[in-house]
C-alpha positions as CSV (number, residue, x, y, z in Angstrom):
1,X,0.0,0.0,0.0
2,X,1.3,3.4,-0.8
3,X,0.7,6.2,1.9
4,X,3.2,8.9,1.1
5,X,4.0,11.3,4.5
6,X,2.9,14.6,4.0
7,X,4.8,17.6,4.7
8,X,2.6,18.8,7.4
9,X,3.4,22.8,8.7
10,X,1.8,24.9,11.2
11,X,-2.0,25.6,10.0
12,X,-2.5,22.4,7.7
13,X,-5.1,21.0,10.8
14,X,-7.2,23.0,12.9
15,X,-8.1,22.6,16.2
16,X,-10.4,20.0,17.1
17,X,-13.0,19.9,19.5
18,X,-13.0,18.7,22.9
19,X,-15.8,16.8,23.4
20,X,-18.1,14.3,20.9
21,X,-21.3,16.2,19.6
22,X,-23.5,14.1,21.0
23,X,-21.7,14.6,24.5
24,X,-20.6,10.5,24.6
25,X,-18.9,9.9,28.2
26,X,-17.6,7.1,29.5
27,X,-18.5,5.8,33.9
28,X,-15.3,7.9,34.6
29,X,-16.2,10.7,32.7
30,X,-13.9,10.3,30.3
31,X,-14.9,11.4,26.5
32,X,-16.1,7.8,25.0
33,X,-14.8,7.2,21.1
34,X,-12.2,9.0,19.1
35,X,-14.0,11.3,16.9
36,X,-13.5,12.5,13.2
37,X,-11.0,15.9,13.4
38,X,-9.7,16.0,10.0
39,X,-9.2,14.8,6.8
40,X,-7.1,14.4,3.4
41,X,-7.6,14.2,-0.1
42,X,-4.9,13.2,-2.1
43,X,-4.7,14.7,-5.9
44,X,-3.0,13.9,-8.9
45,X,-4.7,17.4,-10.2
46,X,-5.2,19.9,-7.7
47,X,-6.9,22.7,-9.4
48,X,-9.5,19.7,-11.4
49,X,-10.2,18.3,-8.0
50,X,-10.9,21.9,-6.2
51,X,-13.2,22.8,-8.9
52,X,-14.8,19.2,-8.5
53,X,-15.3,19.8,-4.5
54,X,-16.1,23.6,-4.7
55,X,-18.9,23.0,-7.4
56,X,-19.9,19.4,-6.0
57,X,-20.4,20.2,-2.4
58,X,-19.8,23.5,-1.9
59,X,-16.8,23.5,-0.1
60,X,-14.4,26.4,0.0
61,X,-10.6,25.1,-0.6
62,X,-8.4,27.5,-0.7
63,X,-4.0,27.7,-0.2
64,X,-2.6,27.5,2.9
65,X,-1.4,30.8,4.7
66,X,1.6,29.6,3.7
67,X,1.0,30.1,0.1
68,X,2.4,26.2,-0.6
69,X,1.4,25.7,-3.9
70,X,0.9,21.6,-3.1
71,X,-1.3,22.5,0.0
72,X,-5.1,23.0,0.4
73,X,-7.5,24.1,3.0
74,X,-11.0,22.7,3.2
75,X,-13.4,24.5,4.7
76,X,-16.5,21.9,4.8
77,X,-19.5,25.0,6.5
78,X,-19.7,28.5,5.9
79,X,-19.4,29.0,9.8
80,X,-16.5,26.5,10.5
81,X,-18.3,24.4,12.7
82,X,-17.8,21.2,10.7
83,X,-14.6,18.7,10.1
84,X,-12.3,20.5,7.7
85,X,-9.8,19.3,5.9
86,X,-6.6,19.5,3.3
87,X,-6.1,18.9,-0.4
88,X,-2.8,17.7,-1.1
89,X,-0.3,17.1,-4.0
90,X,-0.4,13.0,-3.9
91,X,2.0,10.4,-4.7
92,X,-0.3,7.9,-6.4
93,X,-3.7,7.9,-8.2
94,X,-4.8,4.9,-6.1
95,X,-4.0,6.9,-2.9
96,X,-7.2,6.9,-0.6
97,X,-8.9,10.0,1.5
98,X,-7.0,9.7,4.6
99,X,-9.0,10.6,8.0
100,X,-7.5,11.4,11.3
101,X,-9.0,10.6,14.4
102,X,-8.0,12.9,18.0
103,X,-7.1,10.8,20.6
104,X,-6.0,12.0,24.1
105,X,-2.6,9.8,23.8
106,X,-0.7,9.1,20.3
107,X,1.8,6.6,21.6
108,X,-0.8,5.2,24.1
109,X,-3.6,4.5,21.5
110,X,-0.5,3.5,18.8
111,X,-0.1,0.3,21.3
112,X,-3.7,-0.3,21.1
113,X,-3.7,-0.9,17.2
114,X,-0.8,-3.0,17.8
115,X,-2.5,-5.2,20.3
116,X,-5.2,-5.2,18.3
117,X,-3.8,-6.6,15.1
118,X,-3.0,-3.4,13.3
119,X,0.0,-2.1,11.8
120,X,2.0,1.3,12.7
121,X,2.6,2.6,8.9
122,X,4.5,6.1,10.6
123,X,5.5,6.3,14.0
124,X,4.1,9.1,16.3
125,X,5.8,12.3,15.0
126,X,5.2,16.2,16.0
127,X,3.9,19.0,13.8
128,X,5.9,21.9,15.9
129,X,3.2,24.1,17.9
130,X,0.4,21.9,16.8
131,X,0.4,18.4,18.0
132,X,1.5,15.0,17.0
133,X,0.0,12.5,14.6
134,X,0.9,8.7,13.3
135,X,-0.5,6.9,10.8
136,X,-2.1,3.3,11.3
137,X,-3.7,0.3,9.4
138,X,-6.2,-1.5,10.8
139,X,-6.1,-5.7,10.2
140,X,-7.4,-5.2,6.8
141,X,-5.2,-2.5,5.8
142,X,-7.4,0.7,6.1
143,X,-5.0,3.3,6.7
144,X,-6.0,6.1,9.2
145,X,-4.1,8.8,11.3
146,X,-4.1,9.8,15.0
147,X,-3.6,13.1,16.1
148,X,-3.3,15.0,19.4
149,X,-2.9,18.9,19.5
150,X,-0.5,20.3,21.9
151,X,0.8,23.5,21.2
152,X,3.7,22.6,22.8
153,X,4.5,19.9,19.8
154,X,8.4,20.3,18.9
């Protein structure tokens, strides 16, 4: 499976939430799941597939403050209230829509995949003054990210 790293700089991901919209808890209070914070499109074509989104579903993708020319920013609602997400420059046309899931612990929920059959495809890594991510499979391959903000990420 190819799942090429990104080159991921301050303000690709936006800060998630802190609690589940329905308000899920667990006994010990504890926010139950890990829910949906972001996600990427890989593109072979990235100007075909923002006109393709834009007129599509409405979305408004725009660059990056950064002006990176292989960089996107979704914005998914008008007010912001909704998962965003990034269009990116990708390595393969086979490469899937990647989604990230926030988790309180990286390495901590990293072991969990591996106990649980899955595979560690990038090891926990920081994005300096946003957080840390790594990218998993699960026991049939599915590839899917973890990410924790902490501003404090070096």
């Amino acid at each position: 499976m190819n799942v090429a790293p990104r080159a991921h700089v301050q303000g690709t991901m936006r800060t998630p939430r802190t609690q589940a919209p329905d308000g899920a808890r667990s006994e010990g209070g504890e926010q139950m799941g890990a829910e949906l914070m972001y996600f990427e499109i890989p593109a072979s074509d990235l100007d075909a597939l923002t006109e393709f989104y834009t007129r599509v579903l409405s979305w408004t993708i725009g660059p990056r403050a950064e002006q990176r020319d292989d960089y996107r920013t979704i914005e998914t609602s008008a007010d912001g209230n909704a998962v965003g997400g990034g269009l990116f420059k990708g390595a393969t046309p086979d490469q899937p829509i990647l989604n990230y899931f926030k988790v309180d612990d990286v390495a901590g929920a990293v072991g969990l995949v591996e106990s649980n059959g899955g595979k560690v495809i990038e090891k926990r890594s920081a994005i300096p003054g946003m957080g840390f991510f790594a990218l998993c499979a699960d026991p049939e391959g599915h590839v899917f990210g973890l990410w924790h903000g902490d501003t404090a990420a070096e």
